[in-house]
C-alpha positions as CSV (number, residue, x, y, z in Angstrom):
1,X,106.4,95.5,87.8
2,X,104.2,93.6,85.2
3,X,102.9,94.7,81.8
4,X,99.4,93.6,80.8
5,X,97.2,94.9,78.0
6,X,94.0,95.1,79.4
7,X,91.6,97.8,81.4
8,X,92.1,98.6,84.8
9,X,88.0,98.0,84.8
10,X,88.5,94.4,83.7
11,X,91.5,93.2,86.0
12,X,89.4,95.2,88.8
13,X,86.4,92.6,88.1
14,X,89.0,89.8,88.5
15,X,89.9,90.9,92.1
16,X,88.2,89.8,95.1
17,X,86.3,92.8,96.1
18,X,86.7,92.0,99.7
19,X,90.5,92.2,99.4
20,X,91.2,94.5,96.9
21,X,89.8,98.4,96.0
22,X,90.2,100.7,93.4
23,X,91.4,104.1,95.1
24,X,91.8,106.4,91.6
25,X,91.2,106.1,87.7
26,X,94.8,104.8,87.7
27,X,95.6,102.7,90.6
28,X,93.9,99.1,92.5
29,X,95.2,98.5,95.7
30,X,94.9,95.6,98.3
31,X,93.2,96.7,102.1
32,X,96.2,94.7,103.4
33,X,98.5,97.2,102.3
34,X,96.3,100.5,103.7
35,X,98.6,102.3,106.3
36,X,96.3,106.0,106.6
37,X,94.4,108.2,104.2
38,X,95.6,112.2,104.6
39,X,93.2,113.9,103.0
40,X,92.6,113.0,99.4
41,X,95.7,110.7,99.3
42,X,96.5,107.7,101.1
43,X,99.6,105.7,102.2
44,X,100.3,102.5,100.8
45,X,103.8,100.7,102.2
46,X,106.1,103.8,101.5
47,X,104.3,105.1,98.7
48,X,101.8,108.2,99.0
49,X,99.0,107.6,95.9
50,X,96.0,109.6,94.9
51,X,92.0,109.3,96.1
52,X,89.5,110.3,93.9
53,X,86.4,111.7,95.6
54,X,83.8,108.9,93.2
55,X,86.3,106.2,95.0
56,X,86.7,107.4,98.6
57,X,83.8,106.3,99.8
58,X,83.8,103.2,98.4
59,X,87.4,102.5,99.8
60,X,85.3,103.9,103.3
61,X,83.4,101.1,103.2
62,X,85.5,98.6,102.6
63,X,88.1,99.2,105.2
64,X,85.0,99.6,107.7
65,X,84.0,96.1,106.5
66,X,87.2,94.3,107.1
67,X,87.4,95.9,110.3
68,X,84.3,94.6,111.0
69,X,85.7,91.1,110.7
């Protein structure tokens, strides 16, 4: 776990947007860790987290895009 006091917004435009996505106003996560999406939610390792509909198509796209590669 790691404590930083900035914005999700901010650490968000650090990322590499080809590896990492933001899913909800809440929570980044990295395509490498995607298992399935149910619905409005999907699964990351064991962990079920939240989708919000502005963010699902963007997370869409890039999983579409690195299976393209």
């Amino acid at each position: 776990m790691f404590i930083i006091s900035d914005t999700l917004k901010n650490i968000e435009a650090q990322l590499p947007k080809n590896v990492f996505v933001r899913i909800h106003k809440s929570y980044i996560i990295s395509l490498d860790a995607f298992r399935f999406m149910e619905g409005n939610r999907i699964r990351v390792g064991e962990t079920f987290l939240p989708v919000d509909q502005t963010n699902k198509d963007e997370l869409l796209r890039a999983l579409d895009m690195k299976n393209m590669k």
